[in-house]
Chimera marker file (.cmm) of the C-alpha trace (Angstrom):
<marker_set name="trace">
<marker id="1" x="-50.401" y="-85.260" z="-51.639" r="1" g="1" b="0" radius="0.5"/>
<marker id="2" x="-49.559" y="-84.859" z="-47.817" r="1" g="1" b="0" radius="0.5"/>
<marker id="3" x="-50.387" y="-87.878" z="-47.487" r="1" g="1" b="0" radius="0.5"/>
<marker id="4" x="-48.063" y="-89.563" z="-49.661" r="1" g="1" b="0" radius="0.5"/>
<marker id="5" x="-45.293" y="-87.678" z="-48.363" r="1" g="1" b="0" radius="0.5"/>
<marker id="6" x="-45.924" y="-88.419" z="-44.505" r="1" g="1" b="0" radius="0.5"/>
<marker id="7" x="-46.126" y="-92.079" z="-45.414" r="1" g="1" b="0" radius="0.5"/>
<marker id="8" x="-46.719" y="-93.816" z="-48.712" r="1" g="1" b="0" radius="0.5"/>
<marker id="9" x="-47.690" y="-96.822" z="-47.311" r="1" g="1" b="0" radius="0.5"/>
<marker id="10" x="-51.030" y="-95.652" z="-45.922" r="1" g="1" b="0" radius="0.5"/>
<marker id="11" x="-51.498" y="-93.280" z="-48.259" r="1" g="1" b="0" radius="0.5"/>
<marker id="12" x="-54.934" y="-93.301" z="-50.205" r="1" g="1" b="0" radius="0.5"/>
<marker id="13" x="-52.774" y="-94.338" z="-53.567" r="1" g="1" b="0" radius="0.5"/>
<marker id="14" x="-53.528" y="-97.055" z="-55.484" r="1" g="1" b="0" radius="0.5"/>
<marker id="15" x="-50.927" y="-100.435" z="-54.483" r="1" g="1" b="0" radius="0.5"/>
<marker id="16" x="-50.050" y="-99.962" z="-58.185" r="1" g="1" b="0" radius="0.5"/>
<marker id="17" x="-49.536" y="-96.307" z="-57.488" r="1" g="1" b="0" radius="0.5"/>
<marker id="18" x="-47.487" y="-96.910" z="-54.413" r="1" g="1" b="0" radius="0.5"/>
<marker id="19" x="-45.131" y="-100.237" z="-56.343" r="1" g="1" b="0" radius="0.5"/>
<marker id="20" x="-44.247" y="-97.248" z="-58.472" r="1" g="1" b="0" radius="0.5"/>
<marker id="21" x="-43.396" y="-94.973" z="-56.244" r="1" g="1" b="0" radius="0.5"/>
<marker id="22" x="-41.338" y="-97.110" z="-54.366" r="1" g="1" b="0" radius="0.5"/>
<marker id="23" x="-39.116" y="-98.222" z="-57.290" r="1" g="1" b="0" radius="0.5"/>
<marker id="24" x="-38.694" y="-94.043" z="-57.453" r="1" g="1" b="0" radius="0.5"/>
<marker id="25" x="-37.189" y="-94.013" z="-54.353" r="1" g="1" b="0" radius="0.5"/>
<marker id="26" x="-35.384" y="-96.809" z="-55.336" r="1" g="1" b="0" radius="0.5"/>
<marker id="27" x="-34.029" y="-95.352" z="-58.401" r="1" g="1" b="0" radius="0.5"/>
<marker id="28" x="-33.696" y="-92.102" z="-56.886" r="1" g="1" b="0" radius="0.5"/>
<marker id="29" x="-31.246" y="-93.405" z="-53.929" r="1" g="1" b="0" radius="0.5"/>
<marker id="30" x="-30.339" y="-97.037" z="-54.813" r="1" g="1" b="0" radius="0.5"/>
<marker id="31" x="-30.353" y="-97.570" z="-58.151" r="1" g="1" b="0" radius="0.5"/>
<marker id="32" x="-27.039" y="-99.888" z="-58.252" r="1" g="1" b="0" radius="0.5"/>
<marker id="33" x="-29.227" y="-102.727" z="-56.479" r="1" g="1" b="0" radius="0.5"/>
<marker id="34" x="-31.898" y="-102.518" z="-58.798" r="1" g="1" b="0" radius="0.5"/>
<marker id="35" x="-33.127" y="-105.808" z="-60.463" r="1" g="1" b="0" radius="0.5"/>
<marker id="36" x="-35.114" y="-107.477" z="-62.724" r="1" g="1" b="0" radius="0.5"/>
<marker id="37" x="-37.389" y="-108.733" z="-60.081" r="1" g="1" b="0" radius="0.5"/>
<marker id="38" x="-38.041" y="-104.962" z="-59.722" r="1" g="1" b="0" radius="0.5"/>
<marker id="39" x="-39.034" y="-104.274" z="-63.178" r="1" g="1" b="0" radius="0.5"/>
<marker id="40" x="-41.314" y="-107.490" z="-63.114" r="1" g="1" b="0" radius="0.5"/>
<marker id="41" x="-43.348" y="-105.872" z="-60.016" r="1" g="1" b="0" radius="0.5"/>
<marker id="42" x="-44.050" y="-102.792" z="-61.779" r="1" g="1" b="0" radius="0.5"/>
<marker id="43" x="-44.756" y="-104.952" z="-65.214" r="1" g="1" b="0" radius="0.5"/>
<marker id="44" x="-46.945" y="-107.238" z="-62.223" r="1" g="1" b="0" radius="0.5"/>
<marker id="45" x="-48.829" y="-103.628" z="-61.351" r="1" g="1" b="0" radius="0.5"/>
<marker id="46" x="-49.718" y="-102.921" z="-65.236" r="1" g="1" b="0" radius="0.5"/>
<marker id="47" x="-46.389" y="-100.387" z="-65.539" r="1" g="1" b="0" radius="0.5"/>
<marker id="48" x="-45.358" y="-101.195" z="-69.433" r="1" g="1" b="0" radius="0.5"/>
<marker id="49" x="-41.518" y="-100.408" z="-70.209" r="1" g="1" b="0" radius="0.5"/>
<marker id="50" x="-42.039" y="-97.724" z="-71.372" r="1" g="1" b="0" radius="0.5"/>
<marker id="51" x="-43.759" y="-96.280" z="-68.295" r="1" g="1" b="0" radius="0.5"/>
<marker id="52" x="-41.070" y="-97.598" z="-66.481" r="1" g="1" b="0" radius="0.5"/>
<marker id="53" x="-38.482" y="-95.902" z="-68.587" r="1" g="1" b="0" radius="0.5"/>
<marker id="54" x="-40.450" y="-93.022" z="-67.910" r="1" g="1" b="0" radius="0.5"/>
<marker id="55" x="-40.443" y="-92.689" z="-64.336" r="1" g="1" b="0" radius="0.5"/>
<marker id="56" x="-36.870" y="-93.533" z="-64.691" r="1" g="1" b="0" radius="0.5"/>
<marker id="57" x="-35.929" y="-90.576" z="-67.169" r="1" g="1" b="0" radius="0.5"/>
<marker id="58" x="-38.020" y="-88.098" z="-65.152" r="1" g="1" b="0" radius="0.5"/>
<marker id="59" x="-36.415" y="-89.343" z="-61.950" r="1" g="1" b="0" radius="0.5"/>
<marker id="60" x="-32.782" y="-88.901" z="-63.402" r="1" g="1" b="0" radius="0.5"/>
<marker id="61" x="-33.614" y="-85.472" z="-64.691" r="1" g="1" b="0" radius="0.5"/>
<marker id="62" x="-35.042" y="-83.861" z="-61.751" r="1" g="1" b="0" radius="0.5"/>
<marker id="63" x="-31.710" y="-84.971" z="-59.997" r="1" g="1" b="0" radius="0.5"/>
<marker id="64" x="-29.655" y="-83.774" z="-62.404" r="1" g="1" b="0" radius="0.5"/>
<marker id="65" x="-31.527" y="-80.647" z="-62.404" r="1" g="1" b="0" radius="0.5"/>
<marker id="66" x="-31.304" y="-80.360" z="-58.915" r="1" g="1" b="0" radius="0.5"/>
<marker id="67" x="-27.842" y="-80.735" z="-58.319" r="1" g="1" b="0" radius="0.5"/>
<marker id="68" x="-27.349" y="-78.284" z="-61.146" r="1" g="1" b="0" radius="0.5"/>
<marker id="69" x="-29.565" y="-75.942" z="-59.774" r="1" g="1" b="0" radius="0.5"/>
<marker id="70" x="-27.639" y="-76.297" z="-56.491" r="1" g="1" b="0" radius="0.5"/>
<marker id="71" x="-23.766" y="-76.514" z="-57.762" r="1" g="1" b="0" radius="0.5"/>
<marker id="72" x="-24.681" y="-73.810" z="-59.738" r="1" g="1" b="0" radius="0.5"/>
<marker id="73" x="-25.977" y="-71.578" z="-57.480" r="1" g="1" b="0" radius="0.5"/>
<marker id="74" x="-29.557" y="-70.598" z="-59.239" r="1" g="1" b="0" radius="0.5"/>
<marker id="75" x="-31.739" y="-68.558" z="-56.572" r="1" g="1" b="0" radius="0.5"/>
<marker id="76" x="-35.241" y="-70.150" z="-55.987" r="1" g="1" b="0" radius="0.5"/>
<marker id="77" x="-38.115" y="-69.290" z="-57.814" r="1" g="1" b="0" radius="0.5"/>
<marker id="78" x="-40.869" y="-67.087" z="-55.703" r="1" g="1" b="0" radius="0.5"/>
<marker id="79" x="-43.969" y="-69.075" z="-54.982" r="1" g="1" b="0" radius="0.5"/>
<marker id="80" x="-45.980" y="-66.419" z="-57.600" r="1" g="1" b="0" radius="0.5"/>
<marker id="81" x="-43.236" y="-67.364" z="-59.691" r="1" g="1" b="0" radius="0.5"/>
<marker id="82" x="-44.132" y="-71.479" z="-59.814" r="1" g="1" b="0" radius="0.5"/>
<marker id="83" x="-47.628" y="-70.521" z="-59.612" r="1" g="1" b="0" radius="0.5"/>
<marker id="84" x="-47.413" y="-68.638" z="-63.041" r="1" g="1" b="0" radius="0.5"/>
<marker id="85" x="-45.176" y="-71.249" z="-64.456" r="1" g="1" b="0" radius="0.5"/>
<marker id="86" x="-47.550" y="-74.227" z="-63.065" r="1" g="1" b="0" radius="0.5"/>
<marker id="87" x="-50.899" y="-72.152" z="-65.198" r="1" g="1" b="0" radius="0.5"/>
<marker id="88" x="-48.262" y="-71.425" z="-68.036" r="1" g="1" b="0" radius="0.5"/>
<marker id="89" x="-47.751" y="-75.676" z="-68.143" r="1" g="1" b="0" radius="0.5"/>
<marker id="90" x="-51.248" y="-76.970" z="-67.590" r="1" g="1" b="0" radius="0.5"/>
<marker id="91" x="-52.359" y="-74.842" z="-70.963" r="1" g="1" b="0" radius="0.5"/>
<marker id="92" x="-48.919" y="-75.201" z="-72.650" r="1" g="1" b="0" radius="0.5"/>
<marker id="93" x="-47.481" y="-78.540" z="-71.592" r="1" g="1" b="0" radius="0.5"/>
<marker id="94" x="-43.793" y="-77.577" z="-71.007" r="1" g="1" b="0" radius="0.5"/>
<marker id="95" x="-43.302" y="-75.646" z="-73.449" r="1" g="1" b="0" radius="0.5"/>
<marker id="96" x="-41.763" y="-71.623" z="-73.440" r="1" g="1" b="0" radius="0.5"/>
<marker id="97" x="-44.075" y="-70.567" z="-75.492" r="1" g="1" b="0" radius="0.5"/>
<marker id="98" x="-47.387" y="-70.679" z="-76.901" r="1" g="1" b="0" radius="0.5"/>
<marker id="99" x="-45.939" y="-71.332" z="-80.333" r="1" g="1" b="0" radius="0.5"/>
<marker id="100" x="-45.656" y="-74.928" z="-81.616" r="1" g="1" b="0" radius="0.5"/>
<marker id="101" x="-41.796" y="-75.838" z="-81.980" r="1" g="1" b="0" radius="0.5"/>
<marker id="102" x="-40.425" y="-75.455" z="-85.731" r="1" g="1" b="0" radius="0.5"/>
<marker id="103" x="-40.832" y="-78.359" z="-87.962" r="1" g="1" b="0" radius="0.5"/>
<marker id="104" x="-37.740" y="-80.159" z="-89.079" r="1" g="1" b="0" radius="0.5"/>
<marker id="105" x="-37.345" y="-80.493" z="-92.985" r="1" g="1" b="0" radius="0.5"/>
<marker id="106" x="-38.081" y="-83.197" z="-94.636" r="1" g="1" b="0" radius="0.5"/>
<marker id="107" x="-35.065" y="-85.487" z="-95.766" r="1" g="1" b="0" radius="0.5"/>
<marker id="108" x="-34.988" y="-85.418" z="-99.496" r="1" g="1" b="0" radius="0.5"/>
<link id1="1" id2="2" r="1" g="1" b="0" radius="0.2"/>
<link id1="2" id2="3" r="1" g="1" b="0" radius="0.2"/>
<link id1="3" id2="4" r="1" g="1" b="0" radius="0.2"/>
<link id1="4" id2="5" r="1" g="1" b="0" radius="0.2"/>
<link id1="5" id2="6" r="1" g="1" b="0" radius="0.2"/>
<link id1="6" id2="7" r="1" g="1" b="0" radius="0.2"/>
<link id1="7" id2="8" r="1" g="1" b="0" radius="0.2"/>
<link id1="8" id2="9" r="1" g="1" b="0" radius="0.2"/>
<link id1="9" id2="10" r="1" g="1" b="0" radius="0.2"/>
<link id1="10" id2="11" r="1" g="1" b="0" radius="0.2"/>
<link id1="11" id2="12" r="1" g="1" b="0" radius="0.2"/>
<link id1="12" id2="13" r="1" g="1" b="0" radius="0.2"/>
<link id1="13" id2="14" r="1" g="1" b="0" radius="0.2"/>
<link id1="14" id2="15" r="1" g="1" b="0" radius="0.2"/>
<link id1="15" id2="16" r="1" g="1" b="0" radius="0.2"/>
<link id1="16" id2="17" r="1" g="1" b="0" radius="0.2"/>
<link id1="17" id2="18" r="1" g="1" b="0" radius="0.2"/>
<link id1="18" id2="19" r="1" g="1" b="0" radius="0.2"/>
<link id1="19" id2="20" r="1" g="1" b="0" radius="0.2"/>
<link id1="20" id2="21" r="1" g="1" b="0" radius="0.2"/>
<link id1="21" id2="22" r="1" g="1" b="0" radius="0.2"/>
<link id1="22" id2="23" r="1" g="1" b="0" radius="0.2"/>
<link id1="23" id2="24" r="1" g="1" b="0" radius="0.2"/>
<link id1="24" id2="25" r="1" g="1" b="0" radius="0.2"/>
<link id1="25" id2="26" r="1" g="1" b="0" radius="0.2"/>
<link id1="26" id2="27" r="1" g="1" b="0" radius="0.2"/>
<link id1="27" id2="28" r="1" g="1" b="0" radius="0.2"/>
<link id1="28" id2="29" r="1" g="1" b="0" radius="0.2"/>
<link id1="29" id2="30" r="1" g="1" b="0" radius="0.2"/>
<link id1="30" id2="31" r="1" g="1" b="0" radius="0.2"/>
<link id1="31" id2="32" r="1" g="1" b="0" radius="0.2"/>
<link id1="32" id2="33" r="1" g="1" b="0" radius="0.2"/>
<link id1="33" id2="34" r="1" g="1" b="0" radius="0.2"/>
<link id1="34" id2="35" r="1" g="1" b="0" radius="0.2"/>
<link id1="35" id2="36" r="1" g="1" b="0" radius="0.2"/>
<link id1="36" id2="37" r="1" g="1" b="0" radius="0.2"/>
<link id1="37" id2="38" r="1" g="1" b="0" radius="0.2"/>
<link id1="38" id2="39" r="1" g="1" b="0" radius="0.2"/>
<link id1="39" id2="40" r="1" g="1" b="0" radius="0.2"/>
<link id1="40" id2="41" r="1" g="1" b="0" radius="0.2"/>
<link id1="41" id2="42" r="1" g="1" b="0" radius="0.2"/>
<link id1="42" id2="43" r="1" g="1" b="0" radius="0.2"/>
<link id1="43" id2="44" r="1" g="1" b="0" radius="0.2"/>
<link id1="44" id2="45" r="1" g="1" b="0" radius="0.2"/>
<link id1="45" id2="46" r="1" g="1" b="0" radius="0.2"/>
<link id1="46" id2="47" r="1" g="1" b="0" radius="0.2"/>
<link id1="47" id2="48" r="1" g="1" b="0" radius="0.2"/>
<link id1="48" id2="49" r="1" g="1" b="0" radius="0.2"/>
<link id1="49" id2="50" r="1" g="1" b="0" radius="0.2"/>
<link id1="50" id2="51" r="1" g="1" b="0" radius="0.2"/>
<link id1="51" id2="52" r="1" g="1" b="0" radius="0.2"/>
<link id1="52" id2="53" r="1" g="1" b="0" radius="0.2"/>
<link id1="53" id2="54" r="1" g="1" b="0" radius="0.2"/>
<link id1="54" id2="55" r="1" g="1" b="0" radius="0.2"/>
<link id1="55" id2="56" r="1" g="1" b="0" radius="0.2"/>
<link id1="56" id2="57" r="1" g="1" b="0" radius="0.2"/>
<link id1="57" id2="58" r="1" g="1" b="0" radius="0.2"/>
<link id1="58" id2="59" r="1" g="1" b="0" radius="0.2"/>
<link id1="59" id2="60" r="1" g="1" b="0" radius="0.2"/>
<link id1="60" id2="61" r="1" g="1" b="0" radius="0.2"/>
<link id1="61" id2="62" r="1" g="1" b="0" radius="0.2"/>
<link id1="62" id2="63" r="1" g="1" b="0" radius="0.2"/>
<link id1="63" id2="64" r="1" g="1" b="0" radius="0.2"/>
<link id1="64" id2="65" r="1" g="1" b="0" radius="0.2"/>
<link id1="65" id2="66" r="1" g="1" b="0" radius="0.2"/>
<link id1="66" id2="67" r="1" g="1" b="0" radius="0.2"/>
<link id1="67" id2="68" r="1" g="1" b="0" radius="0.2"/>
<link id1="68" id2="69" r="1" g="1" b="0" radius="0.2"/>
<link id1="69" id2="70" r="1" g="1" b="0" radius="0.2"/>
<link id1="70" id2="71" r="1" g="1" b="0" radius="0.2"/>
<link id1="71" id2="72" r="1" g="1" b="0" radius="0.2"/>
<link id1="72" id2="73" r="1" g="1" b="0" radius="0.2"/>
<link id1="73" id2="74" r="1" g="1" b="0" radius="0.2"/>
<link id1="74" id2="75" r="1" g="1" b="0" radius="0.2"/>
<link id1="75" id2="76" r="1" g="1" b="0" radius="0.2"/>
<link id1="76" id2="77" r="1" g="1" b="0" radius="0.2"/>
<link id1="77" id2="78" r="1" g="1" b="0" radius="0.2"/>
<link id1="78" id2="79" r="1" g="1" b="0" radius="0.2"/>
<link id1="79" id2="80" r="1" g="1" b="0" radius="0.2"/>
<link id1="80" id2="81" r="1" g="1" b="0" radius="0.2"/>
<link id1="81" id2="82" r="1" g="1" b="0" radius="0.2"/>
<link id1="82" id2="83" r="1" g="1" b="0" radius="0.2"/>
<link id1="83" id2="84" r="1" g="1" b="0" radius="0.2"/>
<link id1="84" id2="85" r="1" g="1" b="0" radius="0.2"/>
<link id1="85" id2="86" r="1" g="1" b="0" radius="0.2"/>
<link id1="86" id2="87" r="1" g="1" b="0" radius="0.2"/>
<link id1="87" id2="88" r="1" g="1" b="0" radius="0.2"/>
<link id1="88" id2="89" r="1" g="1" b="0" radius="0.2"/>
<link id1="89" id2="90" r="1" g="1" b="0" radius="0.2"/>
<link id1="90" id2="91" r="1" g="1" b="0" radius="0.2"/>
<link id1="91" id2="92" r="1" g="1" b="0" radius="0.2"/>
<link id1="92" id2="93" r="1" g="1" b="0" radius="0.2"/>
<link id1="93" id2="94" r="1" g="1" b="0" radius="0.2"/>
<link id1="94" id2="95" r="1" g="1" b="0" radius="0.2"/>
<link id1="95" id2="96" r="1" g="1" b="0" radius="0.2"/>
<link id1="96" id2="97" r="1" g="1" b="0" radius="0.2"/>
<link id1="97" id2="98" r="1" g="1" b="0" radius="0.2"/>
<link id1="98" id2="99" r="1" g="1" b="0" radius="0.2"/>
<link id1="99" id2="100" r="1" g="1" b="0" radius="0.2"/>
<link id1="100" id2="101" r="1" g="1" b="0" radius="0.2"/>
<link id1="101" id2="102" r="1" g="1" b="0" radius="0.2"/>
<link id1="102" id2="103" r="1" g="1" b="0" radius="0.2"/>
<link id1="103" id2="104" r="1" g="1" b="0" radius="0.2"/>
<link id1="104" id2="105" r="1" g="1" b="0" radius="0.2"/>
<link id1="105" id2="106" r="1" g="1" b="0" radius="0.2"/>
<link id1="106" id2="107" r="1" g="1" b="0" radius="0.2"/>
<link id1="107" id2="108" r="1" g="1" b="0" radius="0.2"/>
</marker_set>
C-alpha cells in the first residue's frame, strides 16, 4: 500500500491495476476532461462498465462523504475506532448490523 501511495507508477500493481487507478485520480480531480478514449483503456485492461461505473460511484461517494464530513464538522474517528469498524466490515460487509436488511413485499 505505501507503495502505491509514494508512486503508482513503480508500484508492484498490476499495469491493469495502475490504468485504473489513474482514471481515479482522474475522476477524482479532472473529471470534466474525461473521454471515451479513457473508458476504452480501462475496457483495453479487462475493466467491464460496470467496474468502471464502480470505481466511479465509489470515487464520487467518498468525496461527497468527505466534504460532508468536513463542512459538517464530524470529529475523526479514533484509530481503535476504524479498527473495530474495519473487523465489524470484513465479517459483515457494510452493513450496521449483523441482521440481514428487511425484505421488501412482494408486488401483488
Amino acid at each position: 500500500m505505501a507503495g502505491v501511495l509514494a508512486d503508482l507508477e513503480t508500484s508492484q500493481l498490476s499495469e491493469p491495476e495502475k490504468a485504473l487507478f489513474r482514471f481515479v485520480r482522474k475522476v477524482n480531480g479532472e473529471s470534466v476532461s474525461i473521454q471515451p478514449a479513457d473508458i476504452e483503456t480501462l475496457h483495453r485492461a479487462g475493466f467491464s462498465d460496470e467496474a468502471i461505473y464502480y470505481a466511479i460511484t465509489v470515487c464520487a461517494l467518498f468525496n461527497f462523504y468527505n466534504r460532508w464530513i468536513d463542512a459538517s464538522g464530524v470529529r475523526p474517528m479514533s484509530d481503535e475506532a476504524h479498527r473495530n469498524g474495519a473487523k465489524r466490515s470484513a465479517l459483515h460487509g457494510y452493513s450496521r448490523s449483523s441482521q440481514p436488511p428487511p425484505q421488501m413485499p412482494a408486488d401483488k
